[in-house]
C-alpha positions in Angstrom: 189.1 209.4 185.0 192.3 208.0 187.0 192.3 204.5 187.3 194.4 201.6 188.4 196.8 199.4 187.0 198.9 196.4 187.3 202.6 195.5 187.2 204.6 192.3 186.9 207.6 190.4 185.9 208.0 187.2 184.5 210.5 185.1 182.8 214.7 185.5 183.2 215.5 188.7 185.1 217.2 191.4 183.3 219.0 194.6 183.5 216.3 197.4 183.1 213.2 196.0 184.6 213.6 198.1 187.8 214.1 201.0 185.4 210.5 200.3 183.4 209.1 199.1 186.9 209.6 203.0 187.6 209.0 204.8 184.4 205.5 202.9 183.8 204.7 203.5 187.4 205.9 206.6 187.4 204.1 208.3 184.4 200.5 206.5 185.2 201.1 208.5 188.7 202.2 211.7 187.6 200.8 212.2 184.4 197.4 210.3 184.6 197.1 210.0 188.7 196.3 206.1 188.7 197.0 203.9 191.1 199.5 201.3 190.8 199.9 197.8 192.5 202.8 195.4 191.5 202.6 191.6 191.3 205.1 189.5 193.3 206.7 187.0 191.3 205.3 186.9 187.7 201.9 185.3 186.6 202.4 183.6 189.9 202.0 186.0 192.2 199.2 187.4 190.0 196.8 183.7 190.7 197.6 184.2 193.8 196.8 187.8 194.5 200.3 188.5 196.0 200.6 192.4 195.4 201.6 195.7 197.0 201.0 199.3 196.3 203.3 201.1 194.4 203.8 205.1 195.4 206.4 207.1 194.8 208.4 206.4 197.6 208.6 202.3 196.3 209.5 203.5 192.7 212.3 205.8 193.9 216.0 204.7 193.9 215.4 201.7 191.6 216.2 202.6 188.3 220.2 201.6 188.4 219.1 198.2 190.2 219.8 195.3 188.7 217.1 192.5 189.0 213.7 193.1 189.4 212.4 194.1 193.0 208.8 192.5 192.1 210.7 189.2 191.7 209.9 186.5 189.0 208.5 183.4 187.8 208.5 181.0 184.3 205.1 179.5 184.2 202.9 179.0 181.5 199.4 181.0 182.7 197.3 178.0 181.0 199.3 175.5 182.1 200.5 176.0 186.1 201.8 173.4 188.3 199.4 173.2 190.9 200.1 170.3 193.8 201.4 167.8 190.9 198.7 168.9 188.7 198.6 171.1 185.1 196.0 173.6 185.8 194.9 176.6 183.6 195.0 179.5 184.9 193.9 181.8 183.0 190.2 182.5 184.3 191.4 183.2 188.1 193.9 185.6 187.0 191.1 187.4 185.1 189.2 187.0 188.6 192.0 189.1 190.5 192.4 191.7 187.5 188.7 192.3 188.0 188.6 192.1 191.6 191.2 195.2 191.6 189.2 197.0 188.7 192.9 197.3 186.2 192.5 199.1 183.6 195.5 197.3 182.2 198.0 194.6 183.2 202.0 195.2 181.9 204.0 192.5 182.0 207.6 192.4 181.3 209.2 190.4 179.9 210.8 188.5 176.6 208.9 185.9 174.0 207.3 183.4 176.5 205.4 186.5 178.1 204.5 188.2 175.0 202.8 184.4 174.4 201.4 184.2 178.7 199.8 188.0 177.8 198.7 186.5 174.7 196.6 183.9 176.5 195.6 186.7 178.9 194.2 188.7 176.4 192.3 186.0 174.6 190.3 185.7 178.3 189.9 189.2 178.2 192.3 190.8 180.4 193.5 194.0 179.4 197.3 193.6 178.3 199.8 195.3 177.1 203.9 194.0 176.9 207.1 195.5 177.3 210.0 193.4 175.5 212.5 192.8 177.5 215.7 189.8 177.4 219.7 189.9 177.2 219.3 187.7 174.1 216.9 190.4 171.5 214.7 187.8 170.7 211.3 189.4 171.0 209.8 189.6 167.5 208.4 193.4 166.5 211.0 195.2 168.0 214.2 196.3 167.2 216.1 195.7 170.1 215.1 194.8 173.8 216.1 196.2 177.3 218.6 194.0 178.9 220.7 193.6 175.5 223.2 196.1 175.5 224.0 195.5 179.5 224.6 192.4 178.8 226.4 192.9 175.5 228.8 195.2 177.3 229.6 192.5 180.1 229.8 190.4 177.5 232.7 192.2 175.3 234.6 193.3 178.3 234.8 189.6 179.4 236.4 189.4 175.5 238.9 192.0 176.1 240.1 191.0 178.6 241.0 187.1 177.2 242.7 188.6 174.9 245.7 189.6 177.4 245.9 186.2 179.1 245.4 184.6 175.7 248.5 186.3 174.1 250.3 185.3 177.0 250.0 181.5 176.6 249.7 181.1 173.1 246.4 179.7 173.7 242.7 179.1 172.3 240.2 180.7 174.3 236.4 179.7 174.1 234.0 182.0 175.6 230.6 180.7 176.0 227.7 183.5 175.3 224.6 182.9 176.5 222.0 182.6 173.3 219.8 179.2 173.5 217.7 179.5 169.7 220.0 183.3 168.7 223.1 184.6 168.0 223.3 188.6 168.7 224.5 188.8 171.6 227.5 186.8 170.5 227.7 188.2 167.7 227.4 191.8 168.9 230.1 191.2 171.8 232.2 188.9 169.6 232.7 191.9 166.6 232.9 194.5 169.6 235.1 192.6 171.4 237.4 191.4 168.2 236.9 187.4 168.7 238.5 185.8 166.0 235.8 182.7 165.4 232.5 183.2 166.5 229.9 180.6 166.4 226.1 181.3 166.8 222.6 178.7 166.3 221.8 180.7 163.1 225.2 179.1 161.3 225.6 175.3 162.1 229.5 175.0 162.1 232.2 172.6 160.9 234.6 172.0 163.7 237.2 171.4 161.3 236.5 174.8 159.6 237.1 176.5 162.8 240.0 174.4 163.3 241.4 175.4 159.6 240.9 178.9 160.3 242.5 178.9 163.5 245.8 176.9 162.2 245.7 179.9 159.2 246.1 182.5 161.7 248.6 180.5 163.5 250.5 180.1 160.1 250.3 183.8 159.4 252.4 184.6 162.8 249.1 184.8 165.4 249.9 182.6 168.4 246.3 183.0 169.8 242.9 182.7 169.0 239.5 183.9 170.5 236.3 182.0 169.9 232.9 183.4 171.0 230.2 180.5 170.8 226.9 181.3 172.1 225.5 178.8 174.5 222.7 177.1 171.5 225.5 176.9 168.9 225.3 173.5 166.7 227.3 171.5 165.0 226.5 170.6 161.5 226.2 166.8 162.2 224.2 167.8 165.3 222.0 170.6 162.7 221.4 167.4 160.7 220.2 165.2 163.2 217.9 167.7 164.5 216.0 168.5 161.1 215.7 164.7 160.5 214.2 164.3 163.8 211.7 167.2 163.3 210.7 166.1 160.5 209.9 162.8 161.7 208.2 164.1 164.5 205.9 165.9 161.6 205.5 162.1 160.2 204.7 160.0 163.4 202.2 159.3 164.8 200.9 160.8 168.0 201.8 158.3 170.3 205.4 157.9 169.1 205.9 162.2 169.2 206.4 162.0 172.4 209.7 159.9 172.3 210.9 162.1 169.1 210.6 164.8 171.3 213.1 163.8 174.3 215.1 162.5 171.8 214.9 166.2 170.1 215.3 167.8 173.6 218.3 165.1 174.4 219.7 166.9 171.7 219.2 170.2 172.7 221.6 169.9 175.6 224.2 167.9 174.2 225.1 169.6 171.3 228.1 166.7 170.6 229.1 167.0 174.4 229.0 171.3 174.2 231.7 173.8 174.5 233.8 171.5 176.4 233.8 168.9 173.3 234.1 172.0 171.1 237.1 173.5 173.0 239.1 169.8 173.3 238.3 168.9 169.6 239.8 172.2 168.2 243.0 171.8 170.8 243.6 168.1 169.3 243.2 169.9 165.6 245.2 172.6 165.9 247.9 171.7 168.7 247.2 174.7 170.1 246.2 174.4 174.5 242.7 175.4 175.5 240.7 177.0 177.9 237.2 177.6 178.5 235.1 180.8 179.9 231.8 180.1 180.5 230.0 184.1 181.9 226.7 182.5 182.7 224.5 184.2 184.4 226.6 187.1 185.1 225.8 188.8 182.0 221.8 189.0 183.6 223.2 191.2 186.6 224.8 194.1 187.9 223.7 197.5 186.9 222.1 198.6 183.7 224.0 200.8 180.4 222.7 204.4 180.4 221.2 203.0 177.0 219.4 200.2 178.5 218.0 202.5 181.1 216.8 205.4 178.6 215.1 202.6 176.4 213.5 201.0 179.3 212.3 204.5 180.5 211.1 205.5 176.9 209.1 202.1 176.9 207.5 202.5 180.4 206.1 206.2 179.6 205.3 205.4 176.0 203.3 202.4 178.0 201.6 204.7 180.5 200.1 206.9 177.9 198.6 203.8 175.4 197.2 202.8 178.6 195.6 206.3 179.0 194.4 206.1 175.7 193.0 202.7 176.3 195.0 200.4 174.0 195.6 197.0 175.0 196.4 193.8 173.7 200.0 195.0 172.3 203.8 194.9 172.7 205.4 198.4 173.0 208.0 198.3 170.5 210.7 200.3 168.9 210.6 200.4 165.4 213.4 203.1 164.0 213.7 206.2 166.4 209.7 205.6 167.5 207.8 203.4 169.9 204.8 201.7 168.5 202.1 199.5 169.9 202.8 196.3 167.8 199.7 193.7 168.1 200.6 190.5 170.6 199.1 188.7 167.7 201.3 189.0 165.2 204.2 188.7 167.9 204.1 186.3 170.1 205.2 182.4 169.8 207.5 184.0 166.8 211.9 184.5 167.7 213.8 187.2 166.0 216.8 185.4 164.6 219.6 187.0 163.4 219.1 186.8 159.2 222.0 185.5 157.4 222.3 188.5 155.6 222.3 191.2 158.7 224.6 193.8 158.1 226.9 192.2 161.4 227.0 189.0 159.5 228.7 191.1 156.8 230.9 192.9 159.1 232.3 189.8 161.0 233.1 188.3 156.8 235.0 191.5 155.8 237.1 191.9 159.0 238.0 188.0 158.2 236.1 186.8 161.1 235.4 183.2 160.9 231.6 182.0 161.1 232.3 177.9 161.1 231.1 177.4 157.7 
């Protein structure tokens, strides 16, 4: 029998949600005849029963919008900030799930809503997640809608440094965005033929990037690109971390708490960031500097034909393990197929990028420096 579902949003926005929005709502209209309703701004909007109905007419026109026209949220559903106050969640959103009699709840998003539908589920609401995040850092899936838009942003950004980087004789550092992984700098730094590129996965040595910028120098290259993503660390700093975590692992429960600001001090310092970075390897190399930080403009604008197409495989692929009543998953691509991967085994894990991935290799034999 038809039912009804849910929709929402939550987390960073990025390229291809309106594109799932539609596919998901889509195929549960058209292929199963359920009714749809969409959640305004993430969990949020779910506690607070802010929803509308989704027909036909609301899902046409959006699939080469940028953003998500639900809006967003980053909450944590057991932990919401309530008038000052940490409350959980969890049991009222179950309440307005109920109320509307979902067959399912989908929630887009990256790895903190695989962990909020997690939670969900484990109060019994009917969940199922579709991985989505510029940075392709959802565990069980190959790759995530979101990446490649913002991987092509990212690379044109590179190519065209290069012209204005020829020009001066300079070093240009382009700052990726990337907080705990490295493939979107990687990806756009080998697409876009950066000469250093520096990602979390590979703590650098400043004065190895330096060396291998003064080698190129020597061999008749006046220029340089570097592509650092945004959570790139410093050896020293890679040091200093792993002591601290493991003294967090030590201490006692009262003194965690300090280890931890220290830890998340850290975090956004990174020896004073890309700007440190960018005037350390200028005094090293006697080469002039800039910097390029792309921000958030590698979230917007609209989706690649291949973030669209992966977003709309996802969203039917969803509509029919909701049909068949599976729950409790993240739809995944694994290969040229979508499965339904267990939240379970998914969320609160990252998908790094392993030192031995094939691009890792790729960047080595083309001669491109990692900072190690």
């Amino acid at each position: 029998m038809p039912g009804t579902i849910g929709i929402l949003t939550a987390g960073g926005d990025s390229p291809g949600l309106n594109a799932a929005i539609r596919a998901v709502g889509k195929a549960a209209q058209r292929a199963y005849g359920m009714e749809v309703l969409g959640f305004k701004d993430g969990f949020l909007g779910l506690m607070h029963d802010r929803y509308e109905h989704l027909d036909s007419d609301d899902l046409s026109g959006i699939l080469t919008r940028g953003g998500t026209v639900l809006g967003t949220s980053r909450v944590k559903v057991d932990r919401i900030d309530i008038e000052g106050e940490k409350v959980d969640g969890r049991d009222q959103m179950r309440r307005v799930v109920e109320g509307h009699g979902l067959d399912a709840l989908v929630c887009l998003g990256g790895d903190g809503t695989a962990r909020n539908a997690l939670k969900l589920a484990d109060v019994g609401v009917p969940v199922l997640a579709l991985p989505k995040t510029i940075d392709n850092d959802v565990a069980g899936t190959d790759t995530t809608f979101g990446f490649d838009t913002a991987m092509y942003i990212a690379t044109e950004a590179i190519d065209r440094l290069h012209s204005t980087a020829h020009s001066h004789h300079r070093i240009m550092v382009v700052e990726l965005m990337g907080h705990s992984v490295g493939w979107l700098t990687l990806g756009a730094g080998i697409a876009g033929g950066a000469d250093v590129i520096l990602i979390p996965e590979i703590p650098y040595d400043v004065e190895a990037v330096a060396s291998s910028i003064s080698e190129r120098r020597a061999a008749g290259s006046t220029f340089s690109i570097v592509a650092v993503a945004e959570g790139a660390i410093s050896r020293r700093d890679a040091g200093i971390r792993e002591s601290m975590t493991t003294q967090m692992e030590d201490a006692a429960t009262s003194e965690r708490k300090s280890i931890k600001k220290k830890l998340r001090e850290l975090e956004s310092t990174r020896s004073g960031g890309t700007a440190q970075l960018a005037s350390t390897l200028a005094g090293l190399t006697g080469l002039e500097s800039r910097i390029t930080i792309l921000g958030h403009v590698q979230r917007g604008g609209t989706p690649t034909p291949t973030d669209r197409l992966l977003a709309t495989r996802l969203g039917t692929a969803c509509a029919d393990y909701i049909a068949e009543g599976t729950h409790g998953v993240l739809v995944a691509t694994r290969g040229d197929t979508i499965e339904p991967v267990p939240l379970k085994k998914v969320a609160g894990k990252t998908k790094r990028v392993p030192l031995d991935h094939d691009w890792i290799e790729t960047a080595r034999h083309l001669g491109v420096a990692l900072g190690d």
